[in-house]
C-alpha positions in Angstrom: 118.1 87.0 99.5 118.4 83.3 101.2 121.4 81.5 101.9 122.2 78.6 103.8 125.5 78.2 105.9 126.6 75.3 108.1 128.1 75.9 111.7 130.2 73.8 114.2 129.5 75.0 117.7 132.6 73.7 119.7 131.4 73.1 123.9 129.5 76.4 123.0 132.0 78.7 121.3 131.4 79.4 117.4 134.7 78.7 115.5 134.3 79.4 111.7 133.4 83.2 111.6 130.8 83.9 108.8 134.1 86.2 107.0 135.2 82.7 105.8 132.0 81.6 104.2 132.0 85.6 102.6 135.3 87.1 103.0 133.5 90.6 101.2 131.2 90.4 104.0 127.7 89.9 103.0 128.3 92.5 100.0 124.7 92.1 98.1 123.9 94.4 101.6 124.3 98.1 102.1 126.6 99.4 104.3 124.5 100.8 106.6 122.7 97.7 107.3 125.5 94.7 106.8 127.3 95.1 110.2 124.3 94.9 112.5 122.5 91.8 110.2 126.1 90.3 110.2 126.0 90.2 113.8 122.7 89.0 114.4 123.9 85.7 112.2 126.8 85.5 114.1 124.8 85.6 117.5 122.6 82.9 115.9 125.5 81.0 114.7 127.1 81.0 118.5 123.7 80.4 120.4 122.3 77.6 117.5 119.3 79.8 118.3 116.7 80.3 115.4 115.3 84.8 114.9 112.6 86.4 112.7 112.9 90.1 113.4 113.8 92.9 112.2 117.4 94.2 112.3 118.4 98.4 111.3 115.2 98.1 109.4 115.5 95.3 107.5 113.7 91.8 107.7 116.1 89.0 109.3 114.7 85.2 109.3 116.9 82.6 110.4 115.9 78.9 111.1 118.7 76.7 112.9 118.2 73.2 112.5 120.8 72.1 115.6 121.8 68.3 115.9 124.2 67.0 118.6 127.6 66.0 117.8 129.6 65.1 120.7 130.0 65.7 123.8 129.0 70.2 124.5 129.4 70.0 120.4 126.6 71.1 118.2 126.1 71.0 114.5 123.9 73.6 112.9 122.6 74.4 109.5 121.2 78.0 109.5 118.1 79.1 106.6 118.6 82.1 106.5 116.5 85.1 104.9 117.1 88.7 104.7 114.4 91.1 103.1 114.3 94.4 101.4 114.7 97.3 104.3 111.7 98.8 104.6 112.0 102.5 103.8 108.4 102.7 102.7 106.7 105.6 104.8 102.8 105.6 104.9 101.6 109.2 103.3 100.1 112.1 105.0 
């Protein structure tokens, strides 16, 4: 899945929660897996700070392109990527 979402980082402090961009939460995930990818957006989205990992077993990519707006202000647009888990285990 890719997505892009925009962000306003106010003198460090992320305003618009992701829930308003997806008020279902980020339902094309399973359970077990949306609340810790979720959060690792959201810890993007309030540092402007790009990750590639992996997150509860699933591939996470995001690429924050940060531009100043005034003052402590930041804008961001976040890429963002999530892969298939990976559940795959190698045979015996």
């Amino acid at each position: 899945m890719r997505f892009g979402i925009g962000s306003l980082i106010e003198a460090g402090r992320q305003r618009h929660l992701l829930s308003e961009e997806f008020p279902h939460g980020l339902a094309f995930l399973t359970e077990a897996v949306r609340g810790p990818v979720t959060e690792r957006i959201e810890q993007s989205r309030r540092s402007g700070i790009s990750f590639t990992g992996i997150v509860a077993g699933t591939i996470v990519l995001i690429d924050a392109d940060l531009g100043a707006a005034k003052g402590d202000d930041l804008v961001a647009y976040f890429h963002i990527q999530i892969g298939a888990p990976l559940t795959a285990t190698l045979p015996i």
